[in-house]
N, C-alpha and C positions, 0 to 999 in steps of 0.2 A: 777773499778767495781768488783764485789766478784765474785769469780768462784766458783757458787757450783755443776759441774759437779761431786764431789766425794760423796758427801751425796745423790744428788738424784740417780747415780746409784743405789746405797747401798739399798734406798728406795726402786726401783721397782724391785732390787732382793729377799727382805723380801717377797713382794707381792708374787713372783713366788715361793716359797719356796713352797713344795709340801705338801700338807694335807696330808695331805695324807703322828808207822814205823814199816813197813815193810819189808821183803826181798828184793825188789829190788835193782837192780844197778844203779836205777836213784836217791836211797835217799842217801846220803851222812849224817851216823849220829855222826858228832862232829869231835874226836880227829882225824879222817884223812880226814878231809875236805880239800883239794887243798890251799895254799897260793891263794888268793883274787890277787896278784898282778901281774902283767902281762899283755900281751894282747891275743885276741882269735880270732880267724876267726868262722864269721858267715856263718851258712852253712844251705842252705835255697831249696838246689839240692835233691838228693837221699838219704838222710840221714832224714829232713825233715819228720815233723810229718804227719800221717794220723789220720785220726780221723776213722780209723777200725781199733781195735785193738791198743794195747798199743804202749808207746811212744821205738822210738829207738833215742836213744840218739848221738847226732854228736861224734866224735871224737875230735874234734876240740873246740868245743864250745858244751857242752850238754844243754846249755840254750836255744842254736837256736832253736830247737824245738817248746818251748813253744809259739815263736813268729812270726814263720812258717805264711808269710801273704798270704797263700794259704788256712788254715786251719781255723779251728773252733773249741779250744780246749773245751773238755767237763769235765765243774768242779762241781760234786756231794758234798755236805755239809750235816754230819750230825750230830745234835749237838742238847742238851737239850732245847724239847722245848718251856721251861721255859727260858732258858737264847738267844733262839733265838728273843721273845718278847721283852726281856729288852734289846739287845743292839739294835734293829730295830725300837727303842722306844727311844731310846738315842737322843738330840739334842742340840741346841748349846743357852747358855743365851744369849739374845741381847744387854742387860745389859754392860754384860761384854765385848761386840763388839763397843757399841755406847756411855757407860756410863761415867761419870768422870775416869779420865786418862787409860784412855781404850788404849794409847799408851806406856803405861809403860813398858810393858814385851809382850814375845809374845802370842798370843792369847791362853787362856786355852782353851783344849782338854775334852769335856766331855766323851770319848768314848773310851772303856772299852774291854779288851781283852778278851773271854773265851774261851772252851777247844772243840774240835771239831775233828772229823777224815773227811779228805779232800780224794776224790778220784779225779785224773784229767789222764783223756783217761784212765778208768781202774788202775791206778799204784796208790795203796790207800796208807795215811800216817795218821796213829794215831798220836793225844795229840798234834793239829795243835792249833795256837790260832788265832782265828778270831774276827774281831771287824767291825762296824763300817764307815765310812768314808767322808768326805764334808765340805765343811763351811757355804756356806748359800742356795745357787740357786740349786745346785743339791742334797739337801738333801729330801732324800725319805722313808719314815714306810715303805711301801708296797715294795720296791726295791731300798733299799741301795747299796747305791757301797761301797763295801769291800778291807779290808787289809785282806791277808790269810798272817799269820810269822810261819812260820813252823820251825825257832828256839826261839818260845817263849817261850815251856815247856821244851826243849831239846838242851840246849845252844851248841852253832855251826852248827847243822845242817843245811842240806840243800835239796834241789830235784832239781834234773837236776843242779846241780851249784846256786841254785838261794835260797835265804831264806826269799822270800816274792814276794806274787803277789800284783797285785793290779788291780783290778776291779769298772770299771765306768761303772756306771748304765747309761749312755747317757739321762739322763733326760734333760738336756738342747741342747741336739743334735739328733733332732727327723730323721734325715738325716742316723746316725749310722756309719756314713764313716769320718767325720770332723779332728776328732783326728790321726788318722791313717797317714792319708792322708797329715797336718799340718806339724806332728814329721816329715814325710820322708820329708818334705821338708827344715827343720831343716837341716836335717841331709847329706841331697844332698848340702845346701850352706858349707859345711865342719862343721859343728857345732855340737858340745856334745848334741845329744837328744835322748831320750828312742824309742826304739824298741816297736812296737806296731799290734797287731789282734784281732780277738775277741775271746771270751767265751761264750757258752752256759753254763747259772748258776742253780743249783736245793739245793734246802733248805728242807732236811727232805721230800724228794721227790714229794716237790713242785716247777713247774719250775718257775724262775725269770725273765726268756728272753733270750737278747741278752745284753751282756754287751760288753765295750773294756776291752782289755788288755792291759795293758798297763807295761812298766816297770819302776821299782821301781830304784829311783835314792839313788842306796846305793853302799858300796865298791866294788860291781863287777861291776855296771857301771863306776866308774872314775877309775877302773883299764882297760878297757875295751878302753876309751878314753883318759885316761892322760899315764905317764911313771910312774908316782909316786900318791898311793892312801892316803897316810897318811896326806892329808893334811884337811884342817877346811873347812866344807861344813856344808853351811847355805841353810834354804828356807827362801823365801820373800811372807808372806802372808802380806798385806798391810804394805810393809816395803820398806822404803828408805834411802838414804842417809843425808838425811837433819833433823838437828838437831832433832826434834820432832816427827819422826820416826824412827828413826834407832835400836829405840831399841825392835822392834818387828822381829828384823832376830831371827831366829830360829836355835840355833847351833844341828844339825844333826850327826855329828861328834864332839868331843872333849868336851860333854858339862858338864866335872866339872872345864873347863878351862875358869877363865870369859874375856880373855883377846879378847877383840875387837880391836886391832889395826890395824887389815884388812881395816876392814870396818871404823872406824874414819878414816883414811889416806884420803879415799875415800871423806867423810866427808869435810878433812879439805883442799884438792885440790879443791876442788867444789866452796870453800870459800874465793879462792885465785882470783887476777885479771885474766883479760881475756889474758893478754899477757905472762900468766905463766899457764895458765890451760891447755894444752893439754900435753905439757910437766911433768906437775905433776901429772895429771893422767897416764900419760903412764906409770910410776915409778909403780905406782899400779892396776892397768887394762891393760888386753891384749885389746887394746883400739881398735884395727885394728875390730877384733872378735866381739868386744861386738857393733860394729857399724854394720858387717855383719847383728847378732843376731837383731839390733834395725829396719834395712830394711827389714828384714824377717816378724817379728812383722806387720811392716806394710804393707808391701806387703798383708798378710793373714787377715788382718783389725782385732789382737787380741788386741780387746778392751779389754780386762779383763787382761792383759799382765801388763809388768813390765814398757814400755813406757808411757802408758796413764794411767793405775788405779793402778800402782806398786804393784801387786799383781800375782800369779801363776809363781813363778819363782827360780830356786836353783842358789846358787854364790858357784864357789870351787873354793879354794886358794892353787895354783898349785905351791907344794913344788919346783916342779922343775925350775920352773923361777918364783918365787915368787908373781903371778899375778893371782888376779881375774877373772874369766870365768864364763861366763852366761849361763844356760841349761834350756830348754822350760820347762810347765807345763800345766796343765790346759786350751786346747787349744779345748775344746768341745762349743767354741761360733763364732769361725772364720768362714772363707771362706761365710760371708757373708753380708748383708750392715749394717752399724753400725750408728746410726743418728749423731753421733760427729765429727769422722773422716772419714766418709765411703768415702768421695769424694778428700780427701785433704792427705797429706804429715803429718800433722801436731799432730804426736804421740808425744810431749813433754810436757806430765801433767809431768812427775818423776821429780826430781832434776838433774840427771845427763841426762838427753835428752832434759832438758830445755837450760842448760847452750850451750851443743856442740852443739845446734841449733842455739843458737844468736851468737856464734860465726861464721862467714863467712866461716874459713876455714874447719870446721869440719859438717859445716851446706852443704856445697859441699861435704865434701866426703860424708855424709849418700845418700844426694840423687841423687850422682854416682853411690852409693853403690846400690840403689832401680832398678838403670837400670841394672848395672853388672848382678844383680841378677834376675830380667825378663830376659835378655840375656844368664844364665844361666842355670837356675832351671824351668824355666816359658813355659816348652816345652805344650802347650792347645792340643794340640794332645793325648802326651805323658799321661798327666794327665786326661784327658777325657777315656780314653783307661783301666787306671787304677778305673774310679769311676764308669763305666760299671762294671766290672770283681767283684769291691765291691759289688755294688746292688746285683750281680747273684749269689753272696758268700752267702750273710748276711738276701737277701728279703724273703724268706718263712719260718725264723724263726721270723726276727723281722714283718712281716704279720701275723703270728700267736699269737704273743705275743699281738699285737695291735688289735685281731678282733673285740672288745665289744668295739673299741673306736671309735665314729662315727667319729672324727676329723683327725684322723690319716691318710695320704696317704704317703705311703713311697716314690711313686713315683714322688710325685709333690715335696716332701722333697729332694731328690736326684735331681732334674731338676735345682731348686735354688744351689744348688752345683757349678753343669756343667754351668749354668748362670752367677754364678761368677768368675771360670774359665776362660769363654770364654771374660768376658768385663773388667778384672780387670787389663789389661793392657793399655786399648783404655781408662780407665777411669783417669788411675794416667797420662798419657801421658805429660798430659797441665801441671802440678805442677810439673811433673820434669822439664820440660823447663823453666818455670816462677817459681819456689818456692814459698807459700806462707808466707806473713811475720806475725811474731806471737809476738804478745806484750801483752797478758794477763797477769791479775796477776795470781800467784801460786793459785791452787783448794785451797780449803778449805774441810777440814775432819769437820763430826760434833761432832767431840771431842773439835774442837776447839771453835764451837760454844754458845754463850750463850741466856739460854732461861729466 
């Protein structure tokens, strides 16, 4: 039987697609910008941003500030607006998403940098370049989520340590806390994920909302989490490892280098017998980590994840032991029921979570792995305590931004949160005890399809 779980997502996310330098010590411009490599302590204490008055930068980490989950950093944009229309006007052909070998390279980019001075808590920075940002379900005219690269017209720069925000318009997380909330759980099971708060956003001094903040997975994150940054980091927008996908990873790094041996490797253990595959991926995958990473996944039901729709995902090839590592993305659809998986174990659309699923011994540890990590990270207390403290951060700006919308209740949006929370342990309980067994065929993309 055909699995077309992956076209008709794809379909009802089209449907949802929305009609709609300065003086400062925090700007860092170029030639003495700090070596990227190292590690930093985050410091989120007394150093710690307010949103009265401008930022003081850690000692330790000046980037901690920006992501201060206490705060509500405030980012003024003001920028020609003529070229505010056209990149808020920017969007994506579907052509080129669903058309004849629409697998071949990875997804073109129609979205376009311009010149802009950015203010964030008072500390402004001219000749910032702003663009853009989304692929299909959260793209918005009216409130786009934003790249801010403040070394786009002024190469190496930086503010606070950092040479790029990024800002999601939470249009597909009416909740406003999902993302936040996701990453720290990433990042509680030991795993490389972006630091994450929000932003109050203003465009030419009209405000935009509430967005997240989120951070941007560049050199000062895998310096930040690995020992060594120089190595090949891809993102996975509808990219896997099987033959007829692979070639939509996205090299982030290194990209006049076209050598993919990373990722073939990956490829070509995938394609090996079952009583050589766990051993041949280990040779290239920190395999322990990326099975952490695939119970996380499921634990938070991210259907839009690299496990079920192989999509929303970065791979860094950690020079230091020559292995693969998975780091979250695009987690603004979780923490709540999903009509595919919502009730079962059974995240194995990708290539490599199909295969160490039919295998026995690696199909036990993931869903060892789902209990370790309810036993570990899964404190409903701990997390209920935090998605109060959020609503009480985030609710009379994003109640304000929503008041012309009769649909909108932030409240009842945050309820289903805390609802998933509280039963998302009592609900996986049965499937970790009994597994369910999974013998479909591989989904079908409609690339593959013929009409």
């Amino acid at each position: 039987m055909i699995n077309l779980y992956g076209p008709l997502f794809f379909i009802l996310t089209i449907v949802l697609i929305g009609c709609g330098g300065g003086g400062s010590a925090a700007i860092n411009t170029g030639s003495n910008a700090p070596d990227p490599v190292g590690s930093a302590v985050e410091d989120s204490g007394e150093n710690a941003a307010s949103n009265e008055g401008s930022i003081v930068p850690s000692e330790n980490d000046p980037s901690a500030v920006l992501f201060d989950p206490s705060a509500i950093i405030d980012v003024d944009i003001v920028m020609d607006a003529a070229d505010w229309d056209d990149i808020r006007n920017q969007t994506r052909d579907l052509t080129r998403i669903f058309g004849s070998g629409c697998r071949a390279e990875p997804f073109f980019s129609p979205f376009t940098y311009v010149p802009a001075t950015v203010i964030v808590d008072g500390e402004e920075i001219e000749n910032v370049g702003v663009r853009k940002k989304g692929f299909l379900g959260s793209l918005s005219r009216q409130k786009p989520s934003l790249k801010i690269a403040f070394d786009e017209y002024v190469e190496d720069r930086e503010f606070l340590g950092m040479n790029r925000l990024t800002l999601n318009n939470n249009k597909q997380d009416r909740s406003q806390i999902r993302q936040c909330i996701a990453y720290s759980l990433f990042s509680s099971a030991g795993l490389p994920a972006p630091r994450c708060n929000f932003a109050q956003v203003t465009v030419n001094g009209k405000k935009l909302g509430l967005f997240s903040n989120v951070e941007s997975i560049k050199k000062r994150f895998i310096a930040r989490h690995f020992n060594d940054n120089d190595g090949r980091l891809y993102e996975g927008t509808l990219s896997d490892f099987a033959p007829n996908w692979i070639n939509t990873f996205e090299a982030k790094t290194n990209k006049t280098d076209s050598d993919r041996g990373d990722l073939n490797a990956v490829k070509a253990a995938l394609q090996g017998p079952d009583e050589e595959l766990k051993a041949a991926l280990s040779k290239v995958i920190n395999l322990d980590r990326f099975i952490t990473y695939w119970a996380v996944e499921a634990m938070i039901n991210h259907g839009d994840g690299y496990a079920v729709n192989r999509n929303n995902f970065y791979i860094y090839n950690d020079p230091s032991t020559g292995l693969l590592e998975f780091i979250p993305w695009g987690v603004d659809q979780v923490l709540k029921p999903f009509v595919k998986f919502g009730d079962n174990l059974l995240f194995v659309e990708s290539a490599l979570t199909r295969r160490l699923y039919q295998l026995p011994e690696t199909q036990n540890q993931y869903v060892t792995e789902v209990q370790n990590q309810f036993d570990m990270i899964w404190n409903e207390v701990e997390l209920l305590r935090e998605i109060d403290r959020m609503e009480s951060l985030v609710g009379a700006i994003a109640n304000d931004e929503h008041a012309e919308d009769m649909f909108f209740n932030l409240a009842a949006e945050v309820e289903a949160v805390r609802q998933f929370i509280r039963t998302r342990r009592t609900t996986l309980e049965p499937v970790i005890i009994e597994p369910p067994v999974f013998d479909k065929a591989p989904p079908v993309w409609l690339c593959d399809l013929e009409f």
